[in-house]
VOMARMI-283886 format. One record per residue (C-alpha): x, y, z; residue in three letters. Coordinates in steps of 0.25 Angstrom, whole numbers, m for minus. Layout:
// VOMARMI-283886
<r px="X" py="Y" pz="Z" aa="ALA"/>
...
END
This chain:
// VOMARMI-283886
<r px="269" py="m183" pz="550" aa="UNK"/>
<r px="280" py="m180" pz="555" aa="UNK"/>
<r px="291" py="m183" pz="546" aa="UNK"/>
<r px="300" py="m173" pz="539" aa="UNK"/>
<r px="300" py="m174" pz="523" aa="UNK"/>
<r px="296" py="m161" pz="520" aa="UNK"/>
<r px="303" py="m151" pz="514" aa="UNK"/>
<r px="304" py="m137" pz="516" aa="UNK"/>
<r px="299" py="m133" pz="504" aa="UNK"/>
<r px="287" py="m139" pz="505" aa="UNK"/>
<r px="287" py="m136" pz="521" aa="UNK"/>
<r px="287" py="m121" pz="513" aa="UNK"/>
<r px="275" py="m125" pz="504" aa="UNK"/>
<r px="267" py="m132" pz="515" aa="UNK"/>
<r px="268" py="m119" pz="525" aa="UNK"/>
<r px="269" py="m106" pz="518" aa="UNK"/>
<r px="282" py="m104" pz="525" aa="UNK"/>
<r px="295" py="m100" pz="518" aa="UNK"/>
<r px="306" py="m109" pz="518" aa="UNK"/>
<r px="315" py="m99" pz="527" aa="UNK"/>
<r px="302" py="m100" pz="536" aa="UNK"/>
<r px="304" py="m111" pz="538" aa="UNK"/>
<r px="320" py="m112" pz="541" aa="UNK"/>
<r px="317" py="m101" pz="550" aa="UNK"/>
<r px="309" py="m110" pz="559" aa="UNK"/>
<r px="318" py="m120" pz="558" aa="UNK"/>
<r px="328" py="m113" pz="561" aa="UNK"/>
<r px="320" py="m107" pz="575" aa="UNK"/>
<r px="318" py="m122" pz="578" aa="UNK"/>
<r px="303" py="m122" pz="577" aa="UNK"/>
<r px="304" py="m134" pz="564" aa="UNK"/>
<r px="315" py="m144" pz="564" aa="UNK"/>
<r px="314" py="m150" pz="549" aa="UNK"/>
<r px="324" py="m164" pz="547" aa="UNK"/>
<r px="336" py="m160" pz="538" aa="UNK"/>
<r px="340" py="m170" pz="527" aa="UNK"/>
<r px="356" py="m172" pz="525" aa="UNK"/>
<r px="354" py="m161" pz="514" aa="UNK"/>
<r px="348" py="m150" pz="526" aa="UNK"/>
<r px="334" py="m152" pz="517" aa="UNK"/>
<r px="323" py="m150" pz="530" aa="UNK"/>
<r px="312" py="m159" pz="529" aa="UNK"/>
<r px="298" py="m155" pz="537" aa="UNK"/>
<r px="288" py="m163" pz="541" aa="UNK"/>
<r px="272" py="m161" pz="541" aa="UNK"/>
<r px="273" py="m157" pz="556" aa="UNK"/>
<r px="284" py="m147" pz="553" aa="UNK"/>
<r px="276" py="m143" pz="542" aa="UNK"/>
<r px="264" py="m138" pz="552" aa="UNK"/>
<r px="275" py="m134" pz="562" aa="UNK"/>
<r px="280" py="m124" pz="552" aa="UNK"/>
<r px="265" py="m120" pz="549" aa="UNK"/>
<r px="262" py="m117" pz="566" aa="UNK"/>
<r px="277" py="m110" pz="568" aa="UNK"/>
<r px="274" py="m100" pz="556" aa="UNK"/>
<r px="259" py="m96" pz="560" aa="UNK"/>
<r px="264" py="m96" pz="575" aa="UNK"/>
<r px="275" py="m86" pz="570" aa="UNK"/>
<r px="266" py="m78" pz="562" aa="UNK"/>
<r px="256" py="m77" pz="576" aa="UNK"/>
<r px="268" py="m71" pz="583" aa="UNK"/>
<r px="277" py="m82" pz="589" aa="UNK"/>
<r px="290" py="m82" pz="587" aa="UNK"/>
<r px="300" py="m93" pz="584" aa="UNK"/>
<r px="305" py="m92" pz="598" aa="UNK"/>
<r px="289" py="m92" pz="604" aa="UNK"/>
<r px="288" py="m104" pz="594" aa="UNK"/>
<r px="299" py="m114" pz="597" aa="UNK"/>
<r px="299" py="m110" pz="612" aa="UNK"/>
<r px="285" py="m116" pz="613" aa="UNK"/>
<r px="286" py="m125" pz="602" aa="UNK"/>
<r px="275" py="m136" pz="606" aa="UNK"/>
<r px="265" py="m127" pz="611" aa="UNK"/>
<r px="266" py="m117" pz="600" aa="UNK"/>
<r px="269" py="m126" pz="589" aa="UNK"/>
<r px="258" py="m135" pz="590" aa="UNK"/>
<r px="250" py="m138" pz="578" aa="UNK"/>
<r px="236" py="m133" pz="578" aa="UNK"/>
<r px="226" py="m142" pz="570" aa="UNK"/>
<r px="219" py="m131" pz="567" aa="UNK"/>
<r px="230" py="m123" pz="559" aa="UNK"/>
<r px="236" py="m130" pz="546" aa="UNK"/>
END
């Protein structure tokens, strides 16, 4: 499902990450949540396991750069991590 209704506080509760964790990746261009008319960000499911990939990729070692640079190789979802 990928549509965005989610919000970041329950993107927060759903990953572990911290709510500026998550900006931060934002702002790297590694997650691209829609924005309401009131800047709310709104996630979907997929972002929701994006999110969960890009953090355990960071703590192996990558950086935001190695990330976004090889985004569809890096980033894909392994069906045998949740």
């Amino acid at each position: 499902m990928n549509e965005k209704v989610i919000s970041i506080g329950t993107v927060r509760e759903l990953t572990g990450l911290t709510e500026r964790q998550i900006r931060y990746y934002e702002e790297k261009q590694l997650i691209f949540p829609y924005r309401s008319r009131g800047g709310a960000r709104k996630f979907s499911f997929e972002d929701v396991e994006r999110l969960k990939v890009i953090h355990t990729k960071m703590k192996d070692g990558f950086r935001t750069y190695d990330l976004r640079r090889s985004a569809a190789s890096l980033l894909k979802f392994d069906s045998g991590r949740s």
